[in-house]
C-alpha angles and dihedrals in degrees: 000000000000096000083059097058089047091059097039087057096044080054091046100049086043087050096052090041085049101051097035085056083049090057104039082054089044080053105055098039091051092056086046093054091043091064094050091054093051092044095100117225116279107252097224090041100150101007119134113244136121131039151166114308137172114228141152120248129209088278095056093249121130113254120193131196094258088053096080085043098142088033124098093226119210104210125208132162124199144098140273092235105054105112106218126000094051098050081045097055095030092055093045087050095052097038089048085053090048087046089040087051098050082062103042122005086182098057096036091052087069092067140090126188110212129206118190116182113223082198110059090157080077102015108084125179092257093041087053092045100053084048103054091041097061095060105049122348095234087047104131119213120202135180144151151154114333082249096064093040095055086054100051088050094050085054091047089048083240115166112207135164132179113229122222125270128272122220090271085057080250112135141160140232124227095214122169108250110215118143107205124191116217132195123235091270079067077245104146111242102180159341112264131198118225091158095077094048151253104314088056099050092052090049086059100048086047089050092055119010105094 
């Protein structure tokens, strides 16, 4: 009998250890999938928009679009020397990754802000480089020939044209604005506004960067 006892207790205590690890697991995946199920639908969930590209970095070494796979990527396409909108958006991109940051360096560390000249006459590696930098030290510049960037843009749906030359040879370049955030499949998620500055832009990237 007591041997019994003894076996019916050892089942008992496996089974309780059993089922309390069950239900730990039950538990974890249920908050996972719970926050699955809050995370709202990305606006721009199957556009497309986006694709490979060949470019040239601040180093002078060729990037492609595969190349930031695993990194939320923050897209904009513009030029050094536009003398108001960039500088604006650049600044409330890299300012909404500095703020986003300040909340959540994990997170924050997935992502990749991304600036792509529509001017490469002008826009050099290095000039592109210095550009993106100062506004946010990940802040990738890219350029290349007129050729590739005619091709990425055509990927982004980007409009650009150059304007014609003033009598200083200075001109400048009409170019759709749109910042676009994309996951790390390089898949794009949404529209973000860096126009109206640096708290909204983090709100976004917290509303969306996982």
């Amino acid at each position: 009998m007591p041997s019994i006892i003894k076996f019916h207790a050892g089942a008992t205590r496996l089974l309780l250890a059993t089922g309390l690890a069950l239900a730990v697991a039950a538990c974890g995946s249920g908050d996972s999938a719970q926050e699955q199920a809050q995370r709202p639908e990305p606006p721009l969930a199957g556009a497309t928009i986006g694709g490979d590209f060949t470019l040239t970095n601040s180093e002078g070494e060729p990037v492609s679009w595969t190349d930031f796979n695993g990194q939320w990527r923050i897209v904009y396409f513009g030029y050094t020397y536009c003398p108001d909108i960039c500088p604006v958006d650049a600044a409330g991109i890299g300012g909404g990754l500095t703020r986003f940051a300040e909340e959540d360096p994990e997170l924050a560390a997935k992502v990749t802000p991304i600036f792509i000249t529509v001017d490469p006459d002008r826009d050099t590696p290095e000039v592109v480089g210095q550009f993106a930098k100062a506004f946010h030290p990940r802040f990738v510049g890219l350029t290349g020939t007129q050729e590739q960037i005619t091709a990425a843009a055509k990927e982004f749906k980007v409009f650009y044209s150059l304007g014609q030359p003033r009598e200083d040879g200075s001109y400048l370049v009409e170019h759709s604005g749109a910042t676009i955030l994309f996951d790390p499949k390089g898949e794009p998620v949404a529209i973000l506004s860096p126009r109206e500055g640096a708290p909204v832009v983090a709100q976004e990237l917290a509303k969306w960067v996982h």
